[in-house]
C-alpha positions in Angstrom: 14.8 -34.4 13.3 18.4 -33.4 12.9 20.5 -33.2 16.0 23.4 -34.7 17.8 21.4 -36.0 20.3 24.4 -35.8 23.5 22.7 -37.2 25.6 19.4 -38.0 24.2 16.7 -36.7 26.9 13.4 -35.5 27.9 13.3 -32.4 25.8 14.3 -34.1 22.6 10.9 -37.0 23.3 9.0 -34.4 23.4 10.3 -32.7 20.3 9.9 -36.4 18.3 6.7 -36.6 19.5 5.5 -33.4 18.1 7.1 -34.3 15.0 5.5 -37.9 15.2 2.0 -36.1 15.6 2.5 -33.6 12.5 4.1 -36.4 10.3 3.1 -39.9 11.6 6.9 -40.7 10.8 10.1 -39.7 11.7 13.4 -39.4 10.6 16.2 -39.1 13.6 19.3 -38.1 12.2 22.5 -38.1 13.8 25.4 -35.7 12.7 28.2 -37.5 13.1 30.4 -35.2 15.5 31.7 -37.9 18.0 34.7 -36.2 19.6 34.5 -33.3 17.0 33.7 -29.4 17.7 29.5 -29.5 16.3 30.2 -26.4 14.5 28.4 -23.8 17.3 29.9 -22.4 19.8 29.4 -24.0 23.2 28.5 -27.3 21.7 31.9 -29.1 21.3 31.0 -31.7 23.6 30.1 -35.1 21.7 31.2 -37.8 24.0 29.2 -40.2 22.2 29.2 -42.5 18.8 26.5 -43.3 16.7 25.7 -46.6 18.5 25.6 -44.9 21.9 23.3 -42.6 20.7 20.9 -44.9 18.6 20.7 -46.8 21.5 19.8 -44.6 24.2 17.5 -43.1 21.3 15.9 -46.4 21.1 15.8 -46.9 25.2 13.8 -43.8 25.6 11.6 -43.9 22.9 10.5 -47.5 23.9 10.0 -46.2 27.1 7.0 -44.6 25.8 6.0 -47.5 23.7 7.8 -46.1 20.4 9.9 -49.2 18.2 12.4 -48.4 15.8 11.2 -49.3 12.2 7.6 -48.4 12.8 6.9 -44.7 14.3 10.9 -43.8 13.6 14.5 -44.6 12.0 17.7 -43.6 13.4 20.4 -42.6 10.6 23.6 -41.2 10.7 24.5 -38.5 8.7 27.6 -36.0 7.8 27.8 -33.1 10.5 25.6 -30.7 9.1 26.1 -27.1 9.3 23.9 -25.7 6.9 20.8 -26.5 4.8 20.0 -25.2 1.7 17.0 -25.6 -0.9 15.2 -24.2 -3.7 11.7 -23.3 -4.4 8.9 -25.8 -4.0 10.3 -28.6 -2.2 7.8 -30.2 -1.0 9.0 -29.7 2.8 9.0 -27.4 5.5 10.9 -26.7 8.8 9.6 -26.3 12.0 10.6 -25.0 14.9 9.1 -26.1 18.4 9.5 -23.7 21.2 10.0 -26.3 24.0 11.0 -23.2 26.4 
């Protein structure tokens, strides 16, 4: 899961728990854009760091008896505006209309 994550809420649990449920394991990464413009329009708001998020990350997930480590990680990574790959990865996206 790639996202910024400001806040972390209801929408993005259920989200990880789709993701949980089609992996078994999941990857939360956080684009670093902490009081930077996200790179969309109408998302320039990034009050918090990457310890405020991980945390409130990790306070909702336990909340549904997730820990950090087992069903999930928390990484930080550049602020990612595009993804590119070849042939025969050995991945796919998804999308989940949560709507």
């Amino acid at each position: 899961m790639l996202g910024r994550w400001q806040p972390w809420h209801d929408g993005h649990i259920e989200l990880f728990k789709r993701a949980l449920q089609k992996t078994g394991q999941v990857c939360i990464m956080y684009r670093d854009v902490a009081g930077a413009d996200a790179g969309v329009e109408g998302q320039a708001d990034n009050p918090f760091d990457f310890e405020d998020v991980k945390q409130n990350i990790i306070k909702g997930l336990s909340k549904h008896g997730y820990k950090e480590g087992k069903e999930y990680i928390v990484i930080k990574v550049p602020n990612v505006v595009d993804i590119s790959y070849g042939r025969g990865v050995g991945y796919s996206f998804t999308e989940h209309d949560l709507g």
